[in-house]
C-alpha positions, 0 to 999 in steps of 0.5 A, spaced: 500 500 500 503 507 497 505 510 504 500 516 506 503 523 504 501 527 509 503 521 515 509 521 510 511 528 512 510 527 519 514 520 518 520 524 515 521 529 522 521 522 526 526 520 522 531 527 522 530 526 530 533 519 530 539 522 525 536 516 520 539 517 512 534 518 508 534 520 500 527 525 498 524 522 491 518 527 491 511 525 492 508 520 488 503 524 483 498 521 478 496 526 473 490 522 470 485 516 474 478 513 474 476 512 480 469 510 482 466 515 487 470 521 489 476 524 485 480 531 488 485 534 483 489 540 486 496 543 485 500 539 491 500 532 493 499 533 500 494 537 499 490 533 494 490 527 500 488 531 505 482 533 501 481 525 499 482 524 506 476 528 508 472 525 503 474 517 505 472 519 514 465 522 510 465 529 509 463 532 502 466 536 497 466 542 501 469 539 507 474 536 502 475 544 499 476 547 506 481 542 508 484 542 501 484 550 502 488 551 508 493 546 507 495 549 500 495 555 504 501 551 507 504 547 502 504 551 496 505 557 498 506 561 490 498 561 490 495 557 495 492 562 501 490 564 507 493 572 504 488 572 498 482 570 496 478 566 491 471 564 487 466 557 489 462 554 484 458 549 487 453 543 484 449 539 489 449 532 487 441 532 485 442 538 481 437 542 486 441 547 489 447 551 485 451 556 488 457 561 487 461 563 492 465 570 492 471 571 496 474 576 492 479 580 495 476 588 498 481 595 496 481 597 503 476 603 506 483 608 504 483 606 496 483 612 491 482 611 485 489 614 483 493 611 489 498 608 483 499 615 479 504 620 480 504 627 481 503 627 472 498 623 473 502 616 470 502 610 474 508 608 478 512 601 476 511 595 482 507 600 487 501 595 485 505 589 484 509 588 490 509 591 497 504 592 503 501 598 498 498 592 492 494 588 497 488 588 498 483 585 504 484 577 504 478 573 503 480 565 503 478 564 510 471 568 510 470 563 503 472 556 507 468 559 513 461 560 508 461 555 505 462 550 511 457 553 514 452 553 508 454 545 506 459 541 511 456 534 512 462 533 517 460 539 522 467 540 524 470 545 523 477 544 527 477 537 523 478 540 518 483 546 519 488 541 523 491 537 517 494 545 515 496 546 522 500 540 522 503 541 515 506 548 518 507 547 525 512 539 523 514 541 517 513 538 510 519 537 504 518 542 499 518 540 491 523 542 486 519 547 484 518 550 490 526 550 492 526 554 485 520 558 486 522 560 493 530 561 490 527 566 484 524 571 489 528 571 494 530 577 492 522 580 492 522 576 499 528 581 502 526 587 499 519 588 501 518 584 509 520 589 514 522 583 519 525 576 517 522 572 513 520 564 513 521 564 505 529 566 506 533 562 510 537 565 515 544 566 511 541 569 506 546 567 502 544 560 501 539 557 497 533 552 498 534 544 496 529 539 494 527 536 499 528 540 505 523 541 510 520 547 511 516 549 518 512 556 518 511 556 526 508 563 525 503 560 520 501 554 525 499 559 530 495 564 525 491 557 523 491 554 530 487 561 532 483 560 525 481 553 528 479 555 535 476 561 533 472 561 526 472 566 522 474 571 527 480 568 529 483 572 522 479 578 522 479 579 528 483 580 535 490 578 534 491 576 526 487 583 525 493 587 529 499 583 526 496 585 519 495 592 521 501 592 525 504 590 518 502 595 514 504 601 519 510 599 519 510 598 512 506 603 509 500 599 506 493 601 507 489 595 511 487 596 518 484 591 523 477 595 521 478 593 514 479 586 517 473 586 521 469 589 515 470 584 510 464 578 507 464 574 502 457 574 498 453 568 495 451 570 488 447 567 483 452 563 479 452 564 471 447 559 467 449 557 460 448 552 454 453 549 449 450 544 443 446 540 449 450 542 455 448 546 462 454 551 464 454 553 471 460 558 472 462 565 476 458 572 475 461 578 476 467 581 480 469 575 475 469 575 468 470 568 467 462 566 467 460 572 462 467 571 457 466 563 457 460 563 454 460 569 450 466 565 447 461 558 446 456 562 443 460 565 438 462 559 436 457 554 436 454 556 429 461 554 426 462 546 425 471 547 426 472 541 428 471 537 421 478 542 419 481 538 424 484 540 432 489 546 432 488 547 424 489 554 422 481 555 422 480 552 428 485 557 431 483 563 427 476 562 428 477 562 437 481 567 436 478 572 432 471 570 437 476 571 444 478 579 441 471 581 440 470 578 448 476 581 452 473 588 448 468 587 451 471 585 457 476 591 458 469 596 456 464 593 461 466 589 467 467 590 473 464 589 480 457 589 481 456 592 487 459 598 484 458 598 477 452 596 473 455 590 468 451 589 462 450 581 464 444 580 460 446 585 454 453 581 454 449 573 455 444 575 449 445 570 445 442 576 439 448 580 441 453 575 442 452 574 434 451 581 433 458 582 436 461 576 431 457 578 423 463 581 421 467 575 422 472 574 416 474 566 415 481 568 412 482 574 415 485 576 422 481 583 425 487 588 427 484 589 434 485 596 433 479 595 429 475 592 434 471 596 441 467 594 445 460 592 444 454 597 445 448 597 448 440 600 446 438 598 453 440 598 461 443 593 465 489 573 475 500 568 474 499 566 480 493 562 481 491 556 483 485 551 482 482 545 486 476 541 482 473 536 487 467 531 486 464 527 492 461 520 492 455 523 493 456 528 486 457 533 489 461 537 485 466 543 486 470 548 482 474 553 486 480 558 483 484 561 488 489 567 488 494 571 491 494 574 483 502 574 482 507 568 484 508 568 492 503 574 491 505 581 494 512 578 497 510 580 503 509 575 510 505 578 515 510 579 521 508 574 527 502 571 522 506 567 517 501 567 511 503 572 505 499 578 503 496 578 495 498 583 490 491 583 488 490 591 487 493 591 481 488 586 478 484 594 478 485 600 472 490 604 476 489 608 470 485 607 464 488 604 458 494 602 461 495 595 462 496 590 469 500 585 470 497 580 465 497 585 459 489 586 461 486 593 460 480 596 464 477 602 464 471 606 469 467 599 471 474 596 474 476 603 477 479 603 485 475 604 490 474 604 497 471 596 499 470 594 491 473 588 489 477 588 483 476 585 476 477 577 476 478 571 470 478 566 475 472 561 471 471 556 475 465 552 471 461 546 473 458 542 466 452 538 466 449 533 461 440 532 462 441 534 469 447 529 471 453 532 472 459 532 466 465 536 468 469 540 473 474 545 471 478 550 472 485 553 472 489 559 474 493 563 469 491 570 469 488 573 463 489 565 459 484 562 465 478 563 460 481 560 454 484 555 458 477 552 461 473 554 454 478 549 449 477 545 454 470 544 454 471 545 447 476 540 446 471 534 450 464 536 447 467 538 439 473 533 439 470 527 443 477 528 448 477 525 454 479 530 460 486 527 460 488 528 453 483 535 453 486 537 460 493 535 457 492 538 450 497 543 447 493 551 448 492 557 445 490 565 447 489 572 444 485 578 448 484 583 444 490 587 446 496 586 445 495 584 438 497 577 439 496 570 438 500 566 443 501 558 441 504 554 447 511 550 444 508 544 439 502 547 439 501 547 432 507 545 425 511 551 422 505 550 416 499 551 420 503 557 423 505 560 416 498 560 414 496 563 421 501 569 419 498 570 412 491 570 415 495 576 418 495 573 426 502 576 430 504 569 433 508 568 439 510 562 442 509 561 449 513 556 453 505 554 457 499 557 458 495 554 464 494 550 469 488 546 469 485 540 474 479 537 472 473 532 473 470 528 468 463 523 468 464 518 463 459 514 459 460 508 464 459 512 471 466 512 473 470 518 474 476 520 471 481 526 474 486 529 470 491 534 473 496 538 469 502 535 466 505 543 465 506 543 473 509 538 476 506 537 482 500 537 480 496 532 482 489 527 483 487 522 487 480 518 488 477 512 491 
């Protein structure tokens, strides 16, 4: 029997203590299973087998997701949170009940609109992407807490915070792609915490090496009171003062009043067809759920899969449908509560096809001949996904972010967790593009308690009221692209979620002028003919990096975690 990973970690500190040699292989991962009942797919393996642990000692999807939440908090701390904030989609097993959980990040009650902008009026360089300024207030632990207070089946709270505890406060051996992550921006780490840091060794000189253990006991400690306190035991009392203290000492803007201030809201997800097939996925502060299935629709009509996958009309034809989307993406989205979004105007299945009539087969539209649509009527690199399908078919899709790589670079003194940079996720300035080349105008201006713009696309497909496919992805900007080939890929070219999760990707939005093809992705000839057509093609290493859930024709499950991410990984029983 394959030694349980997460005892496998505890196993390792018994070990050190007894000075026993031992030589770190890694984890085991599987990128593609079948299982019979329940199949959790995340970005880690420890996480991944404490969800499927949670699912086995029966609790549902979302005391696996709670769990799988706050070890990836521990275990991957590029993406994974307690410091940022995130999307649920949800599904209950008889279809009755679906919902949508927002737990985006909030601009703290001090925002300006112009808070990145010098005396010209021109934004400043790294002030939204690093440092106590570019965070906004986290929502991770008041999502876990909503949506186990809505759905545990477990009704143990502490049962299911303990696993992360545990992860931190003994240790785990980090991945290569840790050592190498946490090695990259070490420099980052240096530069923008006001005390030392657990993500840089204390000869700064020295560099992290596979296999080496790595406890966050200040990280232990904000969990324990998470554990024993609920929600408030982050956004109020002691974690709440660190964080404010945090930010005094390093210029940032949240106070222990935003901290208390914050809740994440249940929303009505976006509902949606495609050639037969329900879609629930995410409404706004997300874009995702409105681009997708702009996206859909705009391609339905077009039978592009008799031209054969990643033929240059297959590619053409998506690219020429995701420039019309992200138009109307930087034009009309933002947060709901603060601005009105078109949602119905941009669902319509009449515009929709409006936005596409000028849609040329053999010949590319320069973006800067396309805006945004008009209406007669009224109305983020790093990321991290977890899809989760439990035996009774509840089914989760949660995307999750610190918006870049180890977020703002900055760990909250004495608490241990890294605060996100999702405030350049807003319009610093119209016109002007973020971190992901994204452009925004009025709709995703900062503003004091608004939430900024997302692509997160959590989605749920279902087939004549049974559940079909789980799927997500982190990626910035490419996560709508990424999850709509994938729907594509399954629905159109009859993939199964292995070789659809695992297919070479594509993705263009509007500005800049380009289309990007991961390497392989397509032959020097298709490529030719995409540049005749008058596409400005880049090749790009990877795009994406999906976790998703299928229910094949005979019942069973398959899982399929990303081979573009190493530690990846599915597990199910």
């Amino acid at each position: 029997m394959r030694l349980n990973h997460y005892l496998f970690a505890l196993l390792f500190l018994a070990l050190s203590a007894c000075k026993q040699k031992e030589t770190f292989t890694g984890y085991h991962i599987d990128k593609s299973i079948i299982a019979d009942s329940a199949i959790v797919s995340t970005a880690h393996p420890l996480a991944s087998e404490v969800g499927l642990q949670v699912l086995k000692d029966g609790g549902n999807a979302i005391d696996a997701a709670v769990a799988v939440q706050l070890a990836l908090a521990v275990v991957y701390p590029v993406a994974g949170n307690i410091g940022g904030g995130g999307f649920l989609v949800y599904r209950s097993g008889d279809g009755q009940d679906v919902a949508a959980l927002d737990f985006r990040e909030k601009a703290p009650a001090k925002a300006q609109r112009d808070m990145y902008l010098d005396a010209e009026g021109n934004v400043i360089e790294g002030k939204s992407t690093a440092g106590h300024l570019a965070a906004g207030v986290p929502g991770s632990v008041e999502g876990c807490w909503q949506m186990f207070q809505k759905y545990s089946q477990l009704k143990d709270w502490k049962r299911l915070v303990q696993p992360a505890i545990d992860l931190a406060e003994k240790g785990f051996r980090i991945t290569a792609s840790e050592a190498n992550g946490l090695n990259e921006y070490k420099r980052g780490f240096i530069k923008n915490n006001t005390q030392a840091c657990v993500f840089v060794k204390k000869d700064t000189a020295q560099l992290w090496k596979t296999g080496e253990l790595l406890i966050q006991t200040e990280l232990a400690e904000t969990l324990k009171r998470i554990r024993d306190q609920g929600r408030d035991g982050f956004y109020r009392g002691k974690t709440a003062d660190l964080v404010a203290a945090e930010m005094q000492r390093g210029g940032g803007w949240i106070t222990a009043e935003d901290m208390a201030d914050y809740h994440a809201v249940w929303r009505k997800p976006m509902l949606g067809k495609y050639r037969g097939y329900d879609l629930i996925s995410m409404p706004p502060p997300s874009s995702g759920g409105i681009a997708l299935f702009q996206l859909l629709g705009m391609v339905e009509p077009h039978s592009f899969a008799k031209n054969g996958f990643h033929s240059p009309e297959h590619i053409h034809l998506f690219t020429e449908a995701e420039r019309r989307v992200y138009a109307d993406r930087a034009k009309h989205l933002g947060d709901a509560d603060f601005y009105t979004v078109p949602v119905a105007n941009l669902a319509d299945s009449q515009y929709i096809q409006q936005r596409f009539a000028n849609f040329d087969p053999n010949k590319a539209t320069p973006s800067s001949a396309i805006e945004g649509g008009e209406f007669t009527g009224k109305e983020s690199k790093q990321t991290t996904h977890y899809s989760i399908v439990d035996a009774e078919g509840n089914a989760v899709a949660i995307t999750t972010t610190l918006n870049a790589g180890y977020g703002a670079l900055t760990v909250v003194g004495g608490a241990g967790f890294l605060l996100n940079n999702e405030m350049d996720d807003f319009s610093a300035k119209p016109g002007v593009p973020n971190l992901y080349g994204a452009i925004g105008g009025d709709a995703n201006a900062i503003l004091p308690g608004k939430r900024p713009l997302s692509s997160m696309t959590p989605t749920i497909v279902t087939k004549d009221g049974k559940l079909f496919m789980v799927v997500g992805t982190p990626g910035g900007t490419t996560i709508i692209t990424s999850v709509f080939q994938v729907i594509t890929n399954v629905i159109d070219f009859d993939m199964d979620m292995t070789a659809a999760t695992h297919a070479k990707r594509f993705h263009s939005q509007w500005l800049p002028d380009e289309l990007y093809l991961e390497k392989g992705a397509t032959n020097e000839a298709t490529r030719k003919k995409l540049q005749a057509m008058g596409h400005k093609v880049v090749e790009w290493p990877g795009i994406g990096q999906v976790e998703s859930i299928l229910v094949r024709k005979d019942g069973k499950l398959e899982g399929a975690a990303d081979i573009r991410a190493k530690d990846d990984a599915v597990m199910g029983y």
